[in-house]
PQR file with spaces between the fields and no chain letter, atoms N, CA, C, O and H, PARSE charges and radii, in Angstrom:
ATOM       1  N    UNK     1       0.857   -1.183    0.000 -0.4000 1.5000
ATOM       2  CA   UNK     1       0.000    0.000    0.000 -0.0000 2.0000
ATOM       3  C    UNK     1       0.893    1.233    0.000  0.5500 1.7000
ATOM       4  O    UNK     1       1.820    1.122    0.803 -0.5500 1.4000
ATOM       5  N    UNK     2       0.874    2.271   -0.615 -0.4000 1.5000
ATOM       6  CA   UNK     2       1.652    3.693   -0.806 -0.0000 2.0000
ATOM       7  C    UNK     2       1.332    3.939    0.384  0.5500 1.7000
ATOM       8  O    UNK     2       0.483    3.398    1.093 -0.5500 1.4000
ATOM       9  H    UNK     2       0.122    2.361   -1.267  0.4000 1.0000
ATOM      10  N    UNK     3       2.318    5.112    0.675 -0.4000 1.5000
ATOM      11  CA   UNK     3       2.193    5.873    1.854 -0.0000 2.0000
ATOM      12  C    UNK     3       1.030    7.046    2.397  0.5500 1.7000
ATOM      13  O    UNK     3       1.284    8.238    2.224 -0.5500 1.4000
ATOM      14  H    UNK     3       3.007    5.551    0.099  0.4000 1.0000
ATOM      15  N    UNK     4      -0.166    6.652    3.015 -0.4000 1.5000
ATOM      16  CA   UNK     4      -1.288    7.398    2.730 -0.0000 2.0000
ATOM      17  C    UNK     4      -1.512    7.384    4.172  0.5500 1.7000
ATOM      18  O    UNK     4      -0.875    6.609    4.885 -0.5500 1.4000
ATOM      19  H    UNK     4      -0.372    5.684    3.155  0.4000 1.0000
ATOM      20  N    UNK     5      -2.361    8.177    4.639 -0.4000 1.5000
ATOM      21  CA   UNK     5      -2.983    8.166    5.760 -0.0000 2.0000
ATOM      22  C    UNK     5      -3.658    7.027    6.063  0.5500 1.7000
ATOM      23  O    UNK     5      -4.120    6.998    7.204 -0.5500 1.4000
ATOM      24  H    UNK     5      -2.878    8.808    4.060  0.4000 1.0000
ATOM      25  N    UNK     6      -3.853    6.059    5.355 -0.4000 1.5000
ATOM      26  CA   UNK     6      -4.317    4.831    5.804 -0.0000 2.0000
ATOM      27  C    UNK     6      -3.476    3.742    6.673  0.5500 1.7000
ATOM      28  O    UNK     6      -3.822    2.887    7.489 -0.5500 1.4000
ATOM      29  H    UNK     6      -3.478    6.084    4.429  0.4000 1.0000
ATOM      30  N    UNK     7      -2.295    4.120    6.172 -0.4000 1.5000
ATOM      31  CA   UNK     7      -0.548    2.890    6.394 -0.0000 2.0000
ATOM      32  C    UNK     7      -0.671    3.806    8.514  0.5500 1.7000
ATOM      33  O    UNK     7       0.012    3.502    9.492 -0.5500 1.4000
ATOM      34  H    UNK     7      -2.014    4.814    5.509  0.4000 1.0000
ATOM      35  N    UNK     8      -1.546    4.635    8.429 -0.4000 1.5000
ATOM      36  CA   UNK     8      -1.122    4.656   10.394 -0.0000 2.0000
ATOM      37  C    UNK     8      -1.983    3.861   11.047  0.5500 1.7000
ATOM      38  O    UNK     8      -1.920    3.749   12.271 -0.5500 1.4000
ATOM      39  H    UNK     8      -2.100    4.883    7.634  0.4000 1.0000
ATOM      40  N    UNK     9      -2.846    3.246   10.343 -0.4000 1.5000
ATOM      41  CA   UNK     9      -3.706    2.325   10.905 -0.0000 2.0000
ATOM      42  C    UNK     9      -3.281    1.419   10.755  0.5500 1.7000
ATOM      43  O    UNK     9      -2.580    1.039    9.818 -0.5500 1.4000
ATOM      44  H    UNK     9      -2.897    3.338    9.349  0.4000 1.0000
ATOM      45  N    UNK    10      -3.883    0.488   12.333 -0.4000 1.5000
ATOM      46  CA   UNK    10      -3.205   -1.089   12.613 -0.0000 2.0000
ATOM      47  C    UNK    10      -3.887   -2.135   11.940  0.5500 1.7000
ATOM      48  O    UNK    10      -5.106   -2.072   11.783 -0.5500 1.4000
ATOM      49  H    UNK    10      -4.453    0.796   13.094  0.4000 1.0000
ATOM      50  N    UNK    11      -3.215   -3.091   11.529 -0.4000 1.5000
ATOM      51  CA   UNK    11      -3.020   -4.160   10.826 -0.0000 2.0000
ATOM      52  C    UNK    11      -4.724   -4.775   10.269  0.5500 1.7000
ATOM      53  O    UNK    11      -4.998   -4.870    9.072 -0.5500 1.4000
ATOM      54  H    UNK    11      -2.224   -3.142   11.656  0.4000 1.0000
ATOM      55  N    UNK    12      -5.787   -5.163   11.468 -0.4000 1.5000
ATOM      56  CA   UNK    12      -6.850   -5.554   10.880 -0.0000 2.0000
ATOM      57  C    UNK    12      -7.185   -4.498   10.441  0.5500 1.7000
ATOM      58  O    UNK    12      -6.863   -4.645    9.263 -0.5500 1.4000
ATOM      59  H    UNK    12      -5.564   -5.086   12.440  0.4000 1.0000
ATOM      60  N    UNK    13      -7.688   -3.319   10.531 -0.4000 1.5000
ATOM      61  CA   UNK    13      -7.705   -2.167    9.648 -0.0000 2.0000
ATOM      62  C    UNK    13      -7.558   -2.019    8.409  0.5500 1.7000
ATOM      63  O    UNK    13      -8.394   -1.832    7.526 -0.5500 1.4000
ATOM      64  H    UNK    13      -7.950   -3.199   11.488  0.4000 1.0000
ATOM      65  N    UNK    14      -5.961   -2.150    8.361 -0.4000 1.5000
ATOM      66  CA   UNK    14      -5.536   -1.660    7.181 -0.0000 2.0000
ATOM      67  C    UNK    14      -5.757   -2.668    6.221  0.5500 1.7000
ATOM      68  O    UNK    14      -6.165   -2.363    5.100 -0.5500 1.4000
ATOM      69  H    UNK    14      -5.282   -2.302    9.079  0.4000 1.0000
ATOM      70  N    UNK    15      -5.468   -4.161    6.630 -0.4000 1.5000
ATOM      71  CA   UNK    15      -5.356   -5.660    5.746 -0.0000 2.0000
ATOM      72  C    UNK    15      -7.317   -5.225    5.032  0.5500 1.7000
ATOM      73  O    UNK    15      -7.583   -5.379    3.840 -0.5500 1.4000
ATOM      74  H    UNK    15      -5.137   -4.408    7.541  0.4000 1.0000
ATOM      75  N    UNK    16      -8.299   -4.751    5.989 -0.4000 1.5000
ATOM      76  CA   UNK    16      -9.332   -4.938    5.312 -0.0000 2.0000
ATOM      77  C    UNK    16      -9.761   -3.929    4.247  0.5500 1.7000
ATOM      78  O    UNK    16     -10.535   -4.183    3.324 -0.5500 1.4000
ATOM      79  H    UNK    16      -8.083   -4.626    6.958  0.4000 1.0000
ATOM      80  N    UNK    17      -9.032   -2.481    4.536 -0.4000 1.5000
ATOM      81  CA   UNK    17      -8.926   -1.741    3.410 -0.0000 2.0000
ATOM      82  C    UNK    17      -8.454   -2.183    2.292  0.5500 1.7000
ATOM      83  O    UNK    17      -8.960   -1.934    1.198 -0.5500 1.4000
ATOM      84  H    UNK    17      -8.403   -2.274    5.286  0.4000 1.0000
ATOM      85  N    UNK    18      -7.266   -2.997    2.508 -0.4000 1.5000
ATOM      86  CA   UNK    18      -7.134   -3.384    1.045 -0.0000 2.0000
ATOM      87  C    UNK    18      -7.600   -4.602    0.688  0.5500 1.7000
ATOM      88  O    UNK    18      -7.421   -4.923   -0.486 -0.5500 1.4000
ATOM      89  H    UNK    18      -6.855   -3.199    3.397  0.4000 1.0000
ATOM      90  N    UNK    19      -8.192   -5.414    1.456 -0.4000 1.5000
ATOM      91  CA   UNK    19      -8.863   -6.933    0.351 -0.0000 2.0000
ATOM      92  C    UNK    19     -10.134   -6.089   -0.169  0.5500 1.7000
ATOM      93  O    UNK    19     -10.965   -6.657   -0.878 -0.5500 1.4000
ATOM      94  H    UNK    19      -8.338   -5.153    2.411  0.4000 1.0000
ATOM      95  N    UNK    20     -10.301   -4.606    0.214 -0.4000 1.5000
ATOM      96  CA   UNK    20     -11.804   -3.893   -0.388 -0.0000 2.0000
ATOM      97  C    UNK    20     -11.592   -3.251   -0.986  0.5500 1.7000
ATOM      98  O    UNK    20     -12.405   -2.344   -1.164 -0.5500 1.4000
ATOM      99  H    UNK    20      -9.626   -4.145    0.790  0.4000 1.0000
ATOM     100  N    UNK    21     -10.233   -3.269   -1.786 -0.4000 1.5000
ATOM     101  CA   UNK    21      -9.842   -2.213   -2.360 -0.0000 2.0000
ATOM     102  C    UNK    21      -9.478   -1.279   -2.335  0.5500 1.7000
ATOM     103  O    UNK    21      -9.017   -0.969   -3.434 -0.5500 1.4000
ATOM     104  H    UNK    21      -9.573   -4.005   -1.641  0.4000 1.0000
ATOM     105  N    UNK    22      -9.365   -0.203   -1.306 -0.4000 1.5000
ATOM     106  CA   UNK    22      -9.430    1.004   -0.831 -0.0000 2.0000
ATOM     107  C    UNK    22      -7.908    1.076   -0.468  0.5500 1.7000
ATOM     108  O    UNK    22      -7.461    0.881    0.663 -0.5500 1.4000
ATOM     109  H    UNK    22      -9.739   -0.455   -0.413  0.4000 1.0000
ATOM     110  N    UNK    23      -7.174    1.382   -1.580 -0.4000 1.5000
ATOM     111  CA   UNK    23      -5.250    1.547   -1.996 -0.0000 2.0000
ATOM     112  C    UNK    23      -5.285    3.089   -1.319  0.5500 1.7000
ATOM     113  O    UNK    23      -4.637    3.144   -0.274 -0.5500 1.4000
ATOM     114  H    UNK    23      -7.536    1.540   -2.498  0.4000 1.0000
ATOM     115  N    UNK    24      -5.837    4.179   -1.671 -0.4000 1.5000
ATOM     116  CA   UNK    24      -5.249    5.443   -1.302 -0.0000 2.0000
ATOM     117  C    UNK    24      -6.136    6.296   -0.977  0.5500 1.7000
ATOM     118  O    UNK    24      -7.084    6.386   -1.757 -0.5500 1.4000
ATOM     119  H    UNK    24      -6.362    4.135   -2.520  0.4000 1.0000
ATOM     120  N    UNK    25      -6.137    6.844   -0.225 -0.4000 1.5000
ATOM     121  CA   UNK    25      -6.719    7.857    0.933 -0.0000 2.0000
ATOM     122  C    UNK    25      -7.144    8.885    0.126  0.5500 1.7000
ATOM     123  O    UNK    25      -6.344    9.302   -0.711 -0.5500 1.4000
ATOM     124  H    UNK    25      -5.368    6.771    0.409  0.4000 1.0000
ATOM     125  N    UNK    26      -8.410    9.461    0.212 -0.4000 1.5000
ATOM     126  CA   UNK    26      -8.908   10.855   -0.366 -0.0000 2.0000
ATOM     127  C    UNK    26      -7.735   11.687    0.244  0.5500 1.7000
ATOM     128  O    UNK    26      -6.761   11.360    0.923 -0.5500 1.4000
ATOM     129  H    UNK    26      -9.060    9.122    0.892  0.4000 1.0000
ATOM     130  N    UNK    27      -8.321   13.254   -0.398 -0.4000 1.5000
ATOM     131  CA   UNK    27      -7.197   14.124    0.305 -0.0000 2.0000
ATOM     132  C    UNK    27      -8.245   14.313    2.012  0.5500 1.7000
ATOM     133  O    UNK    27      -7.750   14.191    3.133 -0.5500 1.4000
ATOM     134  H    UNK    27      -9.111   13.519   -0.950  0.4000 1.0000
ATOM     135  N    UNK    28      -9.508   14.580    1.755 -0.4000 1.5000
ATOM     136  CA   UNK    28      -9.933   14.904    3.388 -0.0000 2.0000
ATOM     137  C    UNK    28      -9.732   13.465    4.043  0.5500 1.7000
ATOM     138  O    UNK    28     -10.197   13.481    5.183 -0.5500 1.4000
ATOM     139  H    UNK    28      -9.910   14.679    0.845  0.4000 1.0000
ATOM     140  N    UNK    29      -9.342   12.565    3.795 -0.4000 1.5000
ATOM     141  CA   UNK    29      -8.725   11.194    4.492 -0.0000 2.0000
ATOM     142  C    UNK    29      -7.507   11.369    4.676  0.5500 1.7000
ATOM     143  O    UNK    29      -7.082   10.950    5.752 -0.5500 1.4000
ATOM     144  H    UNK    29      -8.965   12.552    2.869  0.4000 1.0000
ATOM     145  N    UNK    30      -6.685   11.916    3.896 -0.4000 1.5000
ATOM     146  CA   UNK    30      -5.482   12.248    4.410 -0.0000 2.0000
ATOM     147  C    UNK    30      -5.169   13.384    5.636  0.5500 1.7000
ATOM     148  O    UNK    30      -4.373   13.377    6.575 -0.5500 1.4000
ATOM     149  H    UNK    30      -7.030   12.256    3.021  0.4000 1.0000
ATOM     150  N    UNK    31      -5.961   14.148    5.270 -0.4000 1.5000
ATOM     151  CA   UNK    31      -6.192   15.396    6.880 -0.0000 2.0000
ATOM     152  C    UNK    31      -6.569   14.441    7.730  0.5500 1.7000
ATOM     153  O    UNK    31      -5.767   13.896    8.487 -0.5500 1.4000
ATOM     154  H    UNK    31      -6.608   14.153    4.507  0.4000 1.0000
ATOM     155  N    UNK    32      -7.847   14.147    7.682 -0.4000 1.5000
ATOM     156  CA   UNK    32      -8.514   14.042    8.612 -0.0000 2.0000
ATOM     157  C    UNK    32      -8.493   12.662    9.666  0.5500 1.7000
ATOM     158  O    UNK    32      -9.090   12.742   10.740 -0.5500 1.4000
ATOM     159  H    UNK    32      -8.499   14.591    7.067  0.4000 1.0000
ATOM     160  N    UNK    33      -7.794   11.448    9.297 -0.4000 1.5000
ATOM     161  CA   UNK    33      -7.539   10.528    9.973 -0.0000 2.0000
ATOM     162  C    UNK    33      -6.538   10.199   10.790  0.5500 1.7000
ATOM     163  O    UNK    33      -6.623    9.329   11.656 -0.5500 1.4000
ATOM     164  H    UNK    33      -7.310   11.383    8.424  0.4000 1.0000
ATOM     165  N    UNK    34      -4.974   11.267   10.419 -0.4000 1.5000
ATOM     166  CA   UNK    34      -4.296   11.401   11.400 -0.0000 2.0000
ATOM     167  C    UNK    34      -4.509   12.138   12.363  0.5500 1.7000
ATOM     168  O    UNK    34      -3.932   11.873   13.418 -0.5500 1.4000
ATOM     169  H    UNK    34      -4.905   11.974    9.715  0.4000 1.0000
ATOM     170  N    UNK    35      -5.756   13.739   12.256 -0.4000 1.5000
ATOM     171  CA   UNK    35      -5.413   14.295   13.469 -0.0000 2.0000
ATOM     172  C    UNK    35      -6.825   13.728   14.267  0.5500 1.7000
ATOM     173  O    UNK    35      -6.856   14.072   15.449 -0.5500 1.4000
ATOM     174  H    UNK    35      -6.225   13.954   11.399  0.4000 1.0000
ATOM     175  N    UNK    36      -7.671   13.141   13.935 -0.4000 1.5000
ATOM     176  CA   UNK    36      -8.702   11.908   14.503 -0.0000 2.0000
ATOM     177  C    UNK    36      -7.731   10.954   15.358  0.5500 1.7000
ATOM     178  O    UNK    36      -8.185   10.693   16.473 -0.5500 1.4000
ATOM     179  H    UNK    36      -7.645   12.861   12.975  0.4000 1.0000
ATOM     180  N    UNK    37      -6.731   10.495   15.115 -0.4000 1.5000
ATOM     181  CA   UNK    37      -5.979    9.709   15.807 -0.0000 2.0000
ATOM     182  C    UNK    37      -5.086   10.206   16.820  0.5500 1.7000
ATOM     183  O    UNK    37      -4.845    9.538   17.826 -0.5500 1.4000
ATOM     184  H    UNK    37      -6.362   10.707   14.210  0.4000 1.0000
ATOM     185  N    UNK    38      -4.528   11.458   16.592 -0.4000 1.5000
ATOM     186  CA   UNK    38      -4.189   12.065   17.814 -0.0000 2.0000
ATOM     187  C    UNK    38      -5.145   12.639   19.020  0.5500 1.7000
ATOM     188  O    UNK    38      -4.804   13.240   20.038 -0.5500 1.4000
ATOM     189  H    UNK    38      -4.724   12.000   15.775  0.4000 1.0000
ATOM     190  N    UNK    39      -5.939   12.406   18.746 -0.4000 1.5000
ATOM     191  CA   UNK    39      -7.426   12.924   19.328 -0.0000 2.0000
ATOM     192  C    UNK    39      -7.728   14.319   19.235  0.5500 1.7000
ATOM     193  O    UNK    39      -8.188   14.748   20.293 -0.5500 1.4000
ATOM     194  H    UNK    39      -6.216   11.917   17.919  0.4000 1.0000
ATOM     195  N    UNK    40      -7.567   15.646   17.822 -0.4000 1.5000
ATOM     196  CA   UNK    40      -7.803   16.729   17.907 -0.0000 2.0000
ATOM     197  C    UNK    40      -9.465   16.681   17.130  0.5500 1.7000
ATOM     198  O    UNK    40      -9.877   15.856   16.314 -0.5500 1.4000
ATOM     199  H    UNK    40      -7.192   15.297   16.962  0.4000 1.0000
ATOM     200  N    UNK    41      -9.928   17.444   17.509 -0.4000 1.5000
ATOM     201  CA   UNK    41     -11.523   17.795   17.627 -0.0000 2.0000
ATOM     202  C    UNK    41     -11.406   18.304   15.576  0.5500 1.7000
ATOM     203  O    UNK    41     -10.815   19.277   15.109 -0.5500 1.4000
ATOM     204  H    UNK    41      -9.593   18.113   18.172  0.4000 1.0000
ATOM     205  N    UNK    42     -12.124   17.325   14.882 -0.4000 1.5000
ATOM     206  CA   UNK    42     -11.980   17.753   13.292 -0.0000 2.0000
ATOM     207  C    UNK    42     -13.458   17.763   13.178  0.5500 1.7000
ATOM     208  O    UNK    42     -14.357   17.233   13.830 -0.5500 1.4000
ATOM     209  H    UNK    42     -12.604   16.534   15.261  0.4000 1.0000
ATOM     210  N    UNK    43     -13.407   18.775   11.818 -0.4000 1.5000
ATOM     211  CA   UNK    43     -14.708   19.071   11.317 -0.0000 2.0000
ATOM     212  C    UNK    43     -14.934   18.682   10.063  0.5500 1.7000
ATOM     213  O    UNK    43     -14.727   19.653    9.335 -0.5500 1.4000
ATOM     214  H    UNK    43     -12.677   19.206   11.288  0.4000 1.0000
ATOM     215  N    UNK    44     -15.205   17.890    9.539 -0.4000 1.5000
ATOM     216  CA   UNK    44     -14.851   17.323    8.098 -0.0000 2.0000
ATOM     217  C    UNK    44     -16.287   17.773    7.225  0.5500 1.7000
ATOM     218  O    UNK    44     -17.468   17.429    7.285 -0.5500 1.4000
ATOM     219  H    UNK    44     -15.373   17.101   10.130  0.4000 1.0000
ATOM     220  N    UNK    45     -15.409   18.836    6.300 -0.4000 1.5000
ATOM     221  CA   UNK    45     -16.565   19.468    5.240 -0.0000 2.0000
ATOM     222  C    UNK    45     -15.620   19.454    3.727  0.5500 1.7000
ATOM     223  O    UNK    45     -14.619   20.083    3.383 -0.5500 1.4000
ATOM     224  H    UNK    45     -14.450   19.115    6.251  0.4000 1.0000
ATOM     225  N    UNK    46     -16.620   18.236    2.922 -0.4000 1.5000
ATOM     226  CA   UNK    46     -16.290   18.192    1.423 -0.0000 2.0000
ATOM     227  C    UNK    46     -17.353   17.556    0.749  0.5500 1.7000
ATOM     228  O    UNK    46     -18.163   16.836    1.334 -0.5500 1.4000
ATOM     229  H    UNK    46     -17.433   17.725    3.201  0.4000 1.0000
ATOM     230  N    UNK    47     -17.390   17.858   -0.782 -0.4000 1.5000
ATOM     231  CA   UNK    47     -18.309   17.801   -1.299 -0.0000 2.0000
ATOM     232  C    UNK    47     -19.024   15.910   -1.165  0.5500 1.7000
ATOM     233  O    UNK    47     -18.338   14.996   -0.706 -0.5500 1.4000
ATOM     234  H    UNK    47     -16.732   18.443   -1.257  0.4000 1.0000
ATOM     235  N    UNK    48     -20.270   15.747   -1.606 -0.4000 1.5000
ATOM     236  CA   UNK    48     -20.222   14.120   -1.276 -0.0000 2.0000
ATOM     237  C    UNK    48     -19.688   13.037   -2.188  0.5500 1.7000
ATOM     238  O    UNK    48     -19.604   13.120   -3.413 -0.5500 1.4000
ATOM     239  H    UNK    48     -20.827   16.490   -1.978  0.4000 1.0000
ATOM     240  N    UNK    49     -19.347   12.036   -1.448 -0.4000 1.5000
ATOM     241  CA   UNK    49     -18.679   11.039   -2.458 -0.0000 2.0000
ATOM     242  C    UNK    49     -17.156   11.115   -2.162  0.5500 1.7000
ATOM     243  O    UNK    49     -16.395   10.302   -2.686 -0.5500 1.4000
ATOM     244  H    UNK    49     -19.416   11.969   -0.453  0.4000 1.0000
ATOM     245  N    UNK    50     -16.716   12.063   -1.346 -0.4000 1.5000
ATOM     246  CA   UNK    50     -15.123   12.098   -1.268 -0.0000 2.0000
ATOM     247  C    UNK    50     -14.504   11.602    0.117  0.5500 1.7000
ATOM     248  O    UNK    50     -13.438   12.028    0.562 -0.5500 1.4000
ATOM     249  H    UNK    50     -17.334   12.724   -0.921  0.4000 1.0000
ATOM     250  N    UNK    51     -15.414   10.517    0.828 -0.4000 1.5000
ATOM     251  CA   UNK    51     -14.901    9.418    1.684 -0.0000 2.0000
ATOM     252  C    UNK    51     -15.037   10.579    3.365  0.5500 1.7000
ATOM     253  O    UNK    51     -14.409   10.481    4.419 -0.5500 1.4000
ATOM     254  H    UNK    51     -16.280   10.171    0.467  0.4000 1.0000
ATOM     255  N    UNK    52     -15.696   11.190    3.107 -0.4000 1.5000
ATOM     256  CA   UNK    52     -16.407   11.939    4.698 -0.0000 2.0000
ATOM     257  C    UNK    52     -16.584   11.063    5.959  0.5500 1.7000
ATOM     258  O    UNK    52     -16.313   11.341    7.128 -0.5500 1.4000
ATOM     259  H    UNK    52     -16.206   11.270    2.251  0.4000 1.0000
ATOM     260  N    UNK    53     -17.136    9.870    5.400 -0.4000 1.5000
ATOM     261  CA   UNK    53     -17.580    8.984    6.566 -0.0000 2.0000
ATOM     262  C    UNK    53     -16.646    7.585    6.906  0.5500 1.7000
ATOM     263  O    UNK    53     -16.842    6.884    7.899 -0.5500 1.4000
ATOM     264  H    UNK    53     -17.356    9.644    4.451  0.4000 1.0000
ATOM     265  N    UNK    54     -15.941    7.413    6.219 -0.4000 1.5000
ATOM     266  CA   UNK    54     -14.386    6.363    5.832 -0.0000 2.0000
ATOM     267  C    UNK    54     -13.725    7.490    6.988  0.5500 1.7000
ATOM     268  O    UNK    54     -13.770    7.307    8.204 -0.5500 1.4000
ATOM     269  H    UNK    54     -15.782    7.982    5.413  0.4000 1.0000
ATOM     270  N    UNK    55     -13.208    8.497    6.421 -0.4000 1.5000
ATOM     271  CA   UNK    55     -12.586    8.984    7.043 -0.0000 2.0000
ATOM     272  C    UNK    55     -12.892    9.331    8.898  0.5500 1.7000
ATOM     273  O    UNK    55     -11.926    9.512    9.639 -0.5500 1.4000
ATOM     274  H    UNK    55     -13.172    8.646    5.433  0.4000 1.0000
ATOM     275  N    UNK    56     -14.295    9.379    9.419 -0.4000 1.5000
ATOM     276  CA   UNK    56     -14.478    9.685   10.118 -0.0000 2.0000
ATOM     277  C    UNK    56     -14.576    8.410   11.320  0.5500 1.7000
ATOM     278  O    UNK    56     -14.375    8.473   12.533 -0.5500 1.4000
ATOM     279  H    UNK    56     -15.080    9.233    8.817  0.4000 1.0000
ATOM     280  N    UNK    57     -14.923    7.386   10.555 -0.4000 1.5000
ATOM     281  CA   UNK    57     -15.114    5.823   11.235 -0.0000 2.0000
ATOM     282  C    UNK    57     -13.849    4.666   11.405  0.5500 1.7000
ATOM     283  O    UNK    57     -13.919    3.624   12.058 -0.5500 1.4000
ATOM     284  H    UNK    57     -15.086    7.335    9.570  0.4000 1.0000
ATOM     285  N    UNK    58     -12.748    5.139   10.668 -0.4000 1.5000
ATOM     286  CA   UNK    58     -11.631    4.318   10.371 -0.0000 2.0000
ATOM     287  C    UNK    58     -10.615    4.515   11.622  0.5500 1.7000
ATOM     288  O    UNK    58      -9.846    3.641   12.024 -0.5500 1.4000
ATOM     289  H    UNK    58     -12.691    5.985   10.138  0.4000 1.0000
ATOM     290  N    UNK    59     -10.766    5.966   12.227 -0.4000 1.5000
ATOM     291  CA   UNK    59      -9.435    6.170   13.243 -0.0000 2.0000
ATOM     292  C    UNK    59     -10.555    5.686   14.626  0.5500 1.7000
ATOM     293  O    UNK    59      -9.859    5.598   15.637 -0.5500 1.4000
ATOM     294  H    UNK    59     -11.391    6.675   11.901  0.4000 1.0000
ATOM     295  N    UNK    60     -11.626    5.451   14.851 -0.4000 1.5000
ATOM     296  CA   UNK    60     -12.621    5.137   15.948 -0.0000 2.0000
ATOM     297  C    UNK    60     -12.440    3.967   15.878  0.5500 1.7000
ATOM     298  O    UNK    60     -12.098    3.479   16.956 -0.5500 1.4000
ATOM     299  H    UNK    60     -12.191    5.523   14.029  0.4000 1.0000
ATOM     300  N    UNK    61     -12.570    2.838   14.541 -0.4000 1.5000
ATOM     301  CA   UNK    61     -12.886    1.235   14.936 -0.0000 2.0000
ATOM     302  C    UNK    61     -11.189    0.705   15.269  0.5500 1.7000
ATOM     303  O    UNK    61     -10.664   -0.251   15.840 -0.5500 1.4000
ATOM     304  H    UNK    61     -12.847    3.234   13.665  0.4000 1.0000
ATOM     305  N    UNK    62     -10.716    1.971   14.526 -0.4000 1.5000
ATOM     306  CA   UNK    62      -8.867    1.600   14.914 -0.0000 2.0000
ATOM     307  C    UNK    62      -8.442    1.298   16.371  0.5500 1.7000
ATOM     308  O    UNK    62      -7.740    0.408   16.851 -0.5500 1.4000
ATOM     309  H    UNK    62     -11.143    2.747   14.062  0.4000 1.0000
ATOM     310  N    UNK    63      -9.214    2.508   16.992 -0.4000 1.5000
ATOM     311  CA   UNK    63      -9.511    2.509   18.256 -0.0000 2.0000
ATOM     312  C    UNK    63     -10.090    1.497   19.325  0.5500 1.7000
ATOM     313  O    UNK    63      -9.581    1.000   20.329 -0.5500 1.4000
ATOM     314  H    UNK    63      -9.785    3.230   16.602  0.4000 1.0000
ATOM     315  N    UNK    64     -11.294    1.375   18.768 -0.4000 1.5000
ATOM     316  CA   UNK    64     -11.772    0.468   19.472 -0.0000 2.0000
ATOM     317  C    UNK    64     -11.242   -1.392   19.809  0.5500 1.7000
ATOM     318  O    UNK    64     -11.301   -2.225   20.714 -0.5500 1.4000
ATOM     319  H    UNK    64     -11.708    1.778   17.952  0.4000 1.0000
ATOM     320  N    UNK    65     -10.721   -1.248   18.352 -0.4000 1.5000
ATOM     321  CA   UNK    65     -10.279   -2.861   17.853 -0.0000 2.0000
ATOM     322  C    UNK    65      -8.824   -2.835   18.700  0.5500 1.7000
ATOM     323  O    UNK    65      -8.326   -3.839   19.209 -0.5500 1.4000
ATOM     324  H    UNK    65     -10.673   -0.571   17.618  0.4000 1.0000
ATOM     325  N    UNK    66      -8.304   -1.624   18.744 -0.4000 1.5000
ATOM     326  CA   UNK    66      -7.072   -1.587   19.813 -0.0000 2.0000
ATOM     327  C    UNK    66      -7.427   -2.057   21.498  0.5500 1.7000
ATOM     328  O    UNK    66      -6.806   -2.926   22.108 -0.5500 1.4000
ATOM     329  H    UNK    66      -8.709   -0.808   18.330  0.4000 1.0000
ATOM     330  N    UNK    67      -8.256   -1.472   21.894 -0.4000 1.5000
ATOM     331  CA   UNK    67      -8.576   -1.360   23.240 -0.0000 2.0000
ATOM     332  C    UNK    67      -9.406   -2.931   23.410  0.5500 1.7000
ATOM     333  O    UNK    67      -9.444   -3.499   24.502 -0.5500 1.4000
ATOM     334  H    UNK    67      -8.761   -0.765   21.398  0.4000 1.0000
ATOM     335  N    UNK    68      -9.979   -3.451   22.293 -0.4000 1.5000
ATOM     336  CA   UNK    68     -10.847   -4.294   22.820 -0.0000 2.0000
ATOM     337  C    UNK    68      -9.441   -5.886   22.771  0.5500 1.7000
ATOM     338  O    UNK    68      -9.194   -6.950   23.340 -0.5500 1.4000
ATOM     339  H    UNK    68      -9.949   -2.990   21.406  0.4000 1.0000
ATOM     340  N    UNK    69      -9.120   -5.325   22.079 -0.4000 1.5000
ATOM     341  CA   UNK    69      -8.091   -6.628   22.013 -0.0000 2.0000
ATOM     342  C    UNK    69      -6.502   -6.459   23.200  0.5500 1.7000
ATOM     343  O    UNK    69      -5.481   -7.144   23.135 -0.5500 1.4000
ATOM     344  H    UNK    69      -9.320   -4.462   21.616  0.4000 1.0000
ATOM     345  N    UNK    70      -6.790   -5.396   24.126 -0.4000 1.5000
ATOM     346  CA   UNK    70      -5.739   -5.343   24.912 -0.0000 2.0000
ATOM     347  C    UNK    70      -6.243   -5.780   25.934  0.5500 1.7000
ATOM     348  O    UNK    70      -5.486   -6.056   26.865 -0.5500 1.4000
ATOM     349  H    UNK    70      -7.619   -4.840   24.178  0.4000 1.0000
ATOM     350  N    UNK    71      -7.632   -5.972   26.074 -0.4000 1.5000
ATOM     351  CA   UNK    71      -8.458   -6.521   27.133 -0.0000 2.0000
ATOM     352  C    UNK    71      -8.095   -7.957   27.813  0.5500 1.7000
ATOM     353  O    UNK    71      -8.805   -8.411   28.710 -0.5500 1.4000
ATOM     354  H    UNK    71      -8.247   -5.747   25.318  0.4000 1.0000
């Protein structure tokens, strides 16, 4: 996978982005999923169809799938 805002996400994550195809990060996926992962407060406004909700759900299940498996 190129170097995209997707490659900071952990492994089940990322392995399922790509058996779905999903090689390279919009540009508001590229903003918006690293500073989602540092935990800064983002507002994600772009036209539709340009991965708004990918971007907004990918650094959360990253999250969650982290915490639930350290359990």
């Amino acid at each position: 996978m190129p170097d995209s805002a997707f490659s900071v996400l952990k492994p089940p994550v990322l392995e399922r982005l790509e058996k779905e195809g999903f090689l390279e990060a919009s540009p508001i996926q590229q903003l918006s999923i690293p500073a989602i992962l540092r935990g800064e407060n983002v507002l994600l406004i772009a036209p539709t169809g340009t991965g708004k909700t990918l971007a907004a759900i990918l650094p959360v299940l990253d999250e969650f799938l982290e915490k639930r498996s350290s359990e």
